[in-house]
Backbone as ProteinMPNN parsed JSONL, in Angstrom:
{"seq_chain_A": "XXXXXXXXXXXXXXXXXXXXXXXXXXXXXXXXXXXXXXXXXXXXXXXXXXXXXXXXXXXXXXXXXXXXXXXXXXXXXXXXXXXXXXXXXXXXXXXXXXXXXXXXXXXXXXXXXXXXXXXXXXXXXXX", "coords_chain_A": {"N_chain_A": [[0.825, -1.183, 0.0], [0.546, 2.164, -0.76], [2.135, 4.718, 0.644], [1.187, 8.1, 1.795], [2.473, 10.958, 1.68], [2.108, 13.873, 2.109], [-0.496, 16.056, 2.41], [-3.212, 17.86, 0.855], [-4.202, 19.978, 2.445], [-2.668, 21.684, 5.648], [-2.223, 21.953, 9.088], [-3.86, 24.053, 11.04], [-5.068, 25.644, 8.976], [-8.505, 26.806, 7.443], [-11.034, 25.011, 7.096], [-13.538, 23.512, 4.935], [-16.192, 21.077, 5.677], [-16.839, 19.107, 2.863], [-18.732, 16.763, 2.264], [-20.881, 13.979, 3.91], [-22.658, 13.31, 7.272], [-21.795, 15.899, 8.844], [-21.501, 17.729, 6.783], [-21.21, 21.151, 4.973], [-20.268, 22.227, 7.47], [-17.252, 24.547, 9.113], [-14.305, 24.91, 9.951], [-10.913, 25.075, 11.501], [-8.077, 23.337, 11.108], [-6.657, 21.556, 13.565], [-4.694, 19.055, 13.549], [-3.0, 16.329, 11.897], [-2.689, 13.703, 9.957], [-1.019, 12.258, 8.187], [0.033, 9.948, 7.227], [-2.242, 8.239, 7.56], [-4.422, 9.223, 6.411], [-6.283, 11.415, 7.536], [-7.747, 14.272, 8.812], [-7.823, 16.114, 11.88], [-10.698, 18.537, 12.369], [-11.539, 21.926, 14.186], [-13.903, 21.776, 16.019], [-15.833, 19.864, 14.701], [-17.211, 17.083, 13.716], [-17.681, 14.96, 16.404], [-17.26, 13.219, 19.346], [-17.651, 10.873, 22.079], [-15.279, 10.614, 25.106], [-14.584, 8.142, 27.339], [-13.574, 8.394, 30.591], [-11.821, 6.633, 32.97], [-11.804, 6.063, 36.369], [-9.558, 8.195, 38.383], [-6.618, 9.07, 40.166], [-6.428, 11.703, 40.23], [-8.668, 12.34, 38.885], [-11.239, 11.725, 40.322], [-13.945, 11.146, 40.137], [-14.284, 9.672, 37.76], [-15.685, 10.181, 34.512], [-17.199, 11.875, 31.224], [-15.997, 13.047, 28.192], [-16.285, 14.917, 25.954], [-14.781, 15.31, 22.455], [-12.641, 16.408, 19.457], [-13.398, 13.853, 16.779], [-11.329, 12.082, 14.162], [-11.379, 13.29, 11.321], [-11.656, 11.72, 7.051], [-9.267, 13.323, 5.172], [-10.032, 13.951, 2.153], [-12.391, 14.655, 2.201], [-12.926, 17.179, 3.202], [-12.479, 20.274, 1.82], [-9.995, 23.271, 1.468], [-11.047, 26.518, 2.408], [-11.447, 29.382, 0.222], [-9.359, 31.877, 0.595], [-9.707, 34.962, -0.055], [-12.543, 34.508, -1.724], [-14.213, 33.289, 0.351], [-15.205, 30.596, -0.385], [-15.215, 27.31, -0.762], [-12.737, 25.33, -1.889], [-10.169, 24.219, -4.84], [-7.176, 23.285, -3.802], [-3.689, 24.251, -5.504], [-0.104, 23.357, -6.537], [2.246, 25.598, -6.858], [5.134, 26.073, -8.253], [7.894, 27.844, -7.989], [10.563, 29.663, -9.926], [13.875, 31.046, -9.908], [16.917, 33.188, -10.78], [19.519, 33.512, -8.715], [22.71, 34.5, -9.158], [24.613, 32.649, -10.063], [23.214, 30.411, -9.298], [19.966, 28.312, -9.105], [17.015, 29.26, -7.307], [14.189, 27.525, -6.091], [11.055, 28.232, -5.135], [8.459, 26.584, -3.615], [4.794, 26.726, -2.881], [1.373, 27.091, -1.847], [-1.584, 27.374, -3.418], [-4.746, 28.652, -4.087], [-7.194, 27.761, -6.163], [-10.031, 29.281, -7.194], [-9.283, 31.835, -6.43], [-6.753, 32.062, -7.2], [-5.14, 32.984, -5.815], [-2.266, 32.712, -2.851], [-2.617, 30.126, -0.748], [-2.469, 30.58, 2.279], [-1.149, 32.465, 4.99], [1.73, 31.849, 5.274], [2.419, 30.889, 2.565], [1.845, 32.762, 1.257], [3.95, 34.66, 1.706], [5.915, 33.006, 0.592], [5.351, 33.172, -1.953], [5.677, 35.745, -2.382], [8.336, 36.392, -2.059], [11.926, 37.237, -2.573], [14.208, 37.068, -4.752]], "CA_chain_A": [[0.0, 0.0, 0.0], [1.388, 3.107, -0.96], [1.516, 5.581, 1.737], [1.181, 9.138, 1.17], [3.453, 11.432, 2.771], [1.575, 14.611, 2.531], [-1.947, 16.135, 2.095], [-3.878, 19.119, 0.521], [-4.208, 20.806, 3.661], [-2.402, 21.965, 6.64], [-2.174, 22.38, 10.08], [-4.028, 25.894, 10.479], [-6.157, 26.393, 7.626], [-9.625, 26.746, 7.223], [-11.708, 24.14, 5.679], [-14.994, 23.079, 5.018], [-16.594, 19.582, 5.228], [-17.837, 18.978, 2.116], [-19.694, 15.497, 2.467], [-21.211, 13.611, 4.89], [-23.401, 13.919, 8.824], [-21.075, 17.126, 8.915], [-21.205, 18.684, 5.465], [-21.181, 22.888, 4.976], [-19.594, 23.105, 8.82], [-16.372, 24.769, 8.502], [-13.19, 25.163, 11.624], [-9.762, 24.968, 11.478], [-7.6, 22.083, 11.193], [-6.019, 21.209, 14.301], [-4.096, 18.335, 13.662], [-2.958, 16.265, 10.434], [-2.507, 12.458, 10.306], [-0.831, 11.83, 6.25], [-0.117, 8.393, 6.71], [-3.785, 7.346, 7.428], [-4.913, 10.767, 5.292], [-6.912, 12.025, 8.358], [-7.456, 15.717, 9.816], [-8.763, 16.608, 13.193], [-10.992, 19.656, 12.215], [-11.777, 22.189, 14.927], [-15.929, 22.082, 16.074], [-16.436, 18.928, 13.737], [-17.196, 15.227, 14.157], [-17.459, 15.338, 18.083], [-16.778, 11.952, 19.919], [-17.163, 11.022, 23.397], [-13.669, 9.67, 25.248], [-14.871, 7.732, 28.424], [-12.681, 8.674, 30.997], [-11.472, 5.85, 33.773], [-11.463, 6.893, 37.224], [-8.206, 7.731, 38.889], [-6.791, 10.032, 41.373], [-6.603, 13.052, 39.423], [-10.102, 12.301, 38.454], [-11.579, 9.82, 41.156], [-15.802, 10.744, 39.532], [-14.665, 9.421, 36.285], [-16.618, 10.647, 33.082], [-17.205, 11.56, 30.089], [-15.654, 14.493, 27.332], [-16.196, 15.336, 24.151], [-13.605, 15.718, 21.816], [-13.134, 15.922, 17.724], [-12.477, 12.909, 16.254], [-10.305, 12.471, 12.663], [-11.91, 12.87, 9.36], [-11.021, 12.114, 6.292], [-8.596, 14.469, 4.369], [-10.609, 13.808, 1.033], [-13.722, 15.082, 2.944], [-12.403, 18.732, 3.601], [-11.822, 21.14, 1.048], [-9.59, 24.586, 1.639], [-11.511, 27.728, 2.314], [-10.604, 30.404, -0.339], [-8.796, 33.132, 1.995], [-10.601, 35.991, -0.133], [-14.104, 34.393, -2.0], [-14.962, 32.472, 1.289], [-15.8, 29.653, -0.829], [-14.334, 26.09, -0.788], [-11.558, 25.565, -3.166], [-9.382, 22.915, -4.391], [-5.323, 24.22, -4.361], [-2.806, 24.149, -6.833], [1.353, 23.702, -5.843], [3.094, 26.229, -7.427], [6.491, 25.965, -7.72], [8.313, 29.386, -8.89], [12.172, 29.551, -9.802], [14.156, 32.049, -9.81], [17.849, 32.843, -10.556], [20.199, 33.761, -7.459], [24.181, 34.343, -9.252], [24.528, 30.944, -10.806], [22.156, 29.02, -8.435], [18.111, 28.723, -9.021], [16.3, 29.137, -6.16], [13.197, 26.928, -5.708], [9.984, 28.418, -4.104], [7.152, 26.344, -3.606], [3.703, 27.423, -2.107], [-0.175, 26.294, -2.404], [-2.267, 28.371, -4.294], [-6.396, 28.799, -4.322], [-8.021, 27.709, -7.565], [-10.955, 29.981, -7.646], [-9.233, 32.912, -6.8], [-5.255, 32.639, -7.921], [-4.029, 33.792, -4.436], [-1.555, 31.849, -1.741], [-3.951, 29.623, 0.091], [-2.098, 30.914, 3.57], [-0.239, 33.83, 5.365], [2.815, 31.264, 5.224], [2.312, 30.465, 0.994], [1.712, 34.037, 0.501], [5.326, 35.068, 2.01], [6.81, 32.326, -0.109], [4.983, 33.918, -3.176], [6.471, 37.121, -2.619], [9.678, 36.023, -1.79], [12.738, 37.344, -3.798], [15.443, 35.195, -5.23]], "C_chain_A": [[0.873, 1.251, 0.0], [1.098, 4.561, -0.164], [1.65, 7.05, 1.431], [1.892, 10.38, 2.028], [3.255, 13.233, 3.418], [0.022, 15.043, 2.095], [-2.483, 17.458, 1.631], [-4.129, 20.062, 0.984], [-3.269, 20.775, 4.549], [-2.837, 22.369, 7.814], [-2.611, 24.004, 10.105], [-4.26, 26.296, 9.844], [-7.299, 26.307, 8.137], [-10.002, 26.235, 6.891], [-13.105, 24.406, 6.4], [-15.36, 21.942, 5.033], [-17.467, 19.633, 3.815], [-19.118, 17.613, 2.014], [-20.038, 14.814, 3.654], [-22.364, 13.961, 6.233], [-22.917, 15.667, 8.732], [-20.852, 18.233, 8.079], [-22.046, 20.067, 6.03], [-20.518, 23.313, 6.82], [-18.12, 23.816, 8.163], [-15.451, 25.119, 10.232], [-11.937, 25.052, 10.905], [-9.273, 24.123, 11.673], [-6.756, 22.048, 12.568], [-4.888, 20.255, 14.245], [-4.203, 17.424, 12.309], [-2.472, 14.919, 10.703], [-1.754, 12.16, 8.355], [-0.915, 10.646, 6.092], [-1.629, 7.564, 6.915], [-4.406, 8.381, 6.667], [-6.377, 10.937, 6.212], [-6.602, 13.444, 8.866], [-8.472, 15.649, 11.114], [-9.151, 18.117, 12.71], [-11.744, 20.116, 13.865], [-13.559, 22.428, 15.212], [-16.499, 21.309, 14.977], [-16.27, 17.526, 14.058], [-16.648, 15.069, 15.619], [-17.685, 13.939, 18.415], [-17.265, 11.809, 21.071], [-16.086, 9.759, 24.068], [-14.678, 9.473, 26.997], [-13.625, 7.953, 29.305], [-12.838, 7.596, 32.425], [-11.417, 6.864, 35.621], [-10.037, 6.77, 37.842], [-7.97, 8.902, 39.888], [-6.613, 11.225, 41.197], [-8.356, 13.289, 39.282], [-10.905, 10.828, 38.955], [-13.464, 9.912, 40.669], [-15.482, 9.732, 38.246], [-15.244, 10.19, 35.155], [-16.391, 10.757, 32.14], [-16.862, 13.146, 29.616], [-15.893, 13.949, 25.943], [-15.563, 15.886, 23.711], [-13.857, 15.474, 19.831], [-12.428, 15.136, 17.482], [-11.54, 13.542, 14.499], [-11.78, 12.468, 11.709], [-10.949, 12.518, 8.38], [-10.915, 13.058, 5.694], [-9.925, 14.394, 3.341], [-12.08, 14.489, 1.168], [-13.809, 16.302, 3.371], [-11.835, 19.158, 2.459], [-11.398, 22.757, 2.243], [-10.7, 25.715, 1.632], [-10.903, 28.831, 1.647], [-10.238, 31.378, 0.373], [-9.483, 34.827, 0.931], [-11.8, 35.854, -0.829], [-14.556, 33.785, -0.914], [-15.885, 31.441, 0.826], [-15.032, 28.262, -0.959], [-13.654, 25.925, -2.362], [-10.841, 24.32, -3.279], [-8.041, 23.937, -4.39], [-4.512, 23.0, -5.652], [-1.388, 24.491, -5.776], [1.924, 24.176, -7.151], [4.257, 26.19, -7.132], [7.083, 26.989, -8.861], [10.218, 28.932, -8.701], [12.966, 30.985, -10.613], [15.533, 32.087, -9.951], [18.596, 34.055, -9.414], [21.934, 33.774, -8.309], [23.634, 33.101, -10.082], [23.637, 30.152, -10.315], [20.884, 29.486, -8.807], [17.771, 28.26, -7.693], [15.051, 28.412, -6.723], [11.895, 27.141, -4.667], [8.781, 27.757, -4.492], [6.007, 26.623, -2.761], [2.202, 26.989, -2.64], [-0.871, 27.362, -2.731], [-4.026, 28.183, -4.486], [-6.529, 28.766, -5.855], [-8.465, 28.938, -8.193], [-10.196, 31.408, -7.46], [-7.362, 33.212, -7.569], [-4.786, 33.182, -6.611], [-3.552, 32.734, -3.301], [-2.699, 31.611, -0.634], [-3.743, 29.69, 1.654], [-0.937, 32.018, 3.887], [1.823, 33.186, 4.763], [3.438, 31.253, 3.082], [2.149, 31.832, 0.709], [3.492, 35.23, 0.799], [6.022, 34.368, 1.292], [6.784, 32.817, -1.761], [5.399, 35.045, -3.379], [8.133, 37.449, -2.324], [10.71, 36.33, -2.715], [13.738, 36.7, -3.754], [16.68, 36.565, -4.361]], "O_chain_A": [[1.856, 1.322, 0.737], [0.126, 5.301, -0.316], [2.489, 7.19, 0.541], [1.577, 10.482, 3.213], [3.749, 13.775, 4.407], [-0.599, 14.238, 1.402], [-1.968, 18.352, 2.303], [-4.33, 21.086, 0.331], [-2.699, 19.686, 4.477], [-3.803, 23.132, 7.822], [-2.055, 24.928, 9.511], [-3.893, 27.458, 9.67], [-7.391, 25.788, 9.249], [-9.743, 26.367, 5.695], [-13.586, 24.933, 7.403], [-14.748, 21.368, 4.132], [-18.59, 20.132, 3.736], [-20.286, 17.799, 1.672], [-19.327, 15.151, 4.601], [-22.954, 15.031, 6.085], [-23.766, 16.542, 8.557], [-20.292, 19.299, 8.336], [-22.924, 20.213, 6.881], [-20.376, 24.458, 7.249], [-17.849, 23.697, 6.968], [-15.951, 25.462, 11.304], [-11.963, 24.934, 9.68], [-9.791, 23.573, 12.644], [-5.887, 22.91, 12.438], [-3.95, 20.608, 14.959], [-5.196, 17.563, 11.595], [-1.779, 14.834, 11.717], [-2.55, 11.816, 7.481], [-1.594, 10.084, 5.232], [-1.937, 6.47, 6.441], [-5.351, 7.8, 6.133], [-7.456, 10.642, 5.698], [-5.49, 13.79, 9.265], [-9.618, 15.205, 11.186], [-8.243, 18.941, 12.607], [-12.292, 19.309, 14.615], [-14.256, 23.217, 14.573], [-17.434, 21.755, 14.313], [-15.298, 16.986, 14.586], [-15.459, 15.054, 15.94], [-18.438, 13.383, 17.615], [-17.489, 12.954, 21.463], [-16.016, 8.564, 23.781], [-15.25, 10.375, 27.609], [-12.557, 7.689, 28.753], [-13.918, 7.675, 33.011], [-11.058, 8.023, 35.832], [-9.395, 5.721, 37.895], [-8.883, 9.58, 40.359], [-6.651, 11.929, 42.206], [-9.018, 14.286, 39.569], [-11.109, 9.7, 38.507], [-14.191, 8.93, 40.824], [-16.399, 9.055, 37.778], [-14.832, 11.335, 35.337], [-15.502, 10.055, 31.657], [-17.197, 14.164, 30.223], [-15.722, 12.955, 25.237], [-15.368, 17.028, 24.126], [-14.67, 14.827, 19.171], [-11.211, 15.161, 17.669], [-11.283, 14.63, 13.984], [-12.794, 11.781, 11.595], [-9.75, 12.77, 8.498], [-11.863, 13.803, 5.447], [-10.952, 14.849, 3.846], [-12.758, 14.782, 0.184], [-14.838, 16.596, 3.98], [-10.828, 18.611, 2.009], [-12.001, 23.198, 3.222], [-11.317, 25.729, 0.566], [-9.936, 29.364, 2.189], [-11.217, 31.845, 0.955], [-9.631, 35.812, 1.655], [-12.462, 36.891, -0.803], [-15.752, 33.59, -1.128], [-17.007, 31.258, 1.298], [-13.913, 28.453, -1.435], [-13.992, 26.28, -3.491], [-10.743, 23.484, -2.38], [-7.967, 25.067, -4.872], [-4.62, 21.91, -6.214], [-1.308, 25.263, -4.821], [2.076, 23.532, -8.189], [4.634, 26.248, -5.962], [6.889, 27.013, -10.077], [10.854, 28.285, -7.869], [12.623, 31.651, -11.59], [16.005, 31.114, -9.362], [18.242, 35.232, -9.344], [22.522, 32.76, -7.932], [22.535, 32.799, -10.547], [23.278, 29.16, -10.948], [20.58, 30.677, -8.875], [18.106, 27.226, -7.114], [14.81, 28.679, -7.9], [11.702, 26.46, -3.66], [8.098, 28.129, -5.446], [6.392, 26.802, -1.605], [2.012, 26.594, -3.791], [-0.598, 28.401, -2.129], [-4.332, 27.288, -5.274], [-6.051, 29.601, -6.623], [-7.95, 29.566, -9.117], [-10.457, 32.225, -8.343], [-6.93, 34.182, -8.192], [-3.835, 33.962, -6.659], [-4.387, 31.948, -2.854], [-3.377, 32.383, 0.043], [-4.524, 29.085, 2.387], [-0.021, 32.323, 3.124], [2.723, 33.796, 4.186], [4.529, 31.542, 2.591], [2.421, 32.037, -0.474], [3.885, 36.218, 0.179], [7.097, 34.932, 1.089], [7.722, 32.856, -2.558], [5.532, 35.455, -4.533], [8.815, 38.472, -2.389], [10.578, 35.759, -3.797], [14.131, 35.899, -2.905], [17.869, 36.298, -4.183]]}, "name": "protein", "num_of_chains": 1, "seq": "XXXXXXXXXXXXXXXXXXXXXXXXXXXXXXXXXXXXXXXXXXXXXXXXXXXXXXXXXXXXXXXXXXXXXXXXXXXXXXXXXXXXXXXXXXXXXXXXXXXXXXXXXXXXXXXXXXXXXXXXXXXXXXX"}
């Protein structure tokens, strides 16, 4: 099985669910799983973790927490149509003296603009 080493999203974006119990919510990714191609989105697919009693916590109980989704199940939020998007990896090159520099960065479909504060510093980046 061929494992996949990264995913369409990041840590700290915006998405949306598009399918599923959960479809049109939208939060922030918390957490990013590639090799099973899961995200923990923030205020989506809520769980409850039974909690054991112990001496920190001698009632026991119960929390709610977000489980994983799948990646494939979250599109990007465009950062200026506020509409779900797929991205595009741009990769820009540039020459430096004899050496090419190499900037890559993720890019919004619908509107053509760096799909994060991080991708939009790499986009303006000079050689």
């Amino acid at each position: 099985m061929l494992v996949k080493k990264y995913l369409h999203v990041k840590k700290d974006d915006q998405v949306e669910v598009v399918c599923g119990d959960e479809k049109g919510k939208r939060g922030r990714i918390l957490r990013t799983m590639p090799e099973k191609g899961l995200v923990v989105v923030e205020g989506v697919n809520f769980a409850w973790k039974h909690l054991k009693r112990s001496q920190q916590n001698p009632q026991g109980g119960r929390l709610q927490r977000e489980a994983p989704v799948r990646a494939s199940k979250v599109m990007l939020v465009d950062p200026v149509k506020g509409v779900p998007t797929r991205v595009k990896n741009v990769v820009r090159r540039s020459k430096r003296g004899e050496k090419t520099v190499v900037f890559r960065y993720r890019q919004a479909k619908k509107s053509g603009q760096p799909a994060s504060a991080k991708d939009k510093e790499y986009a303006e980046k000079k050689a």
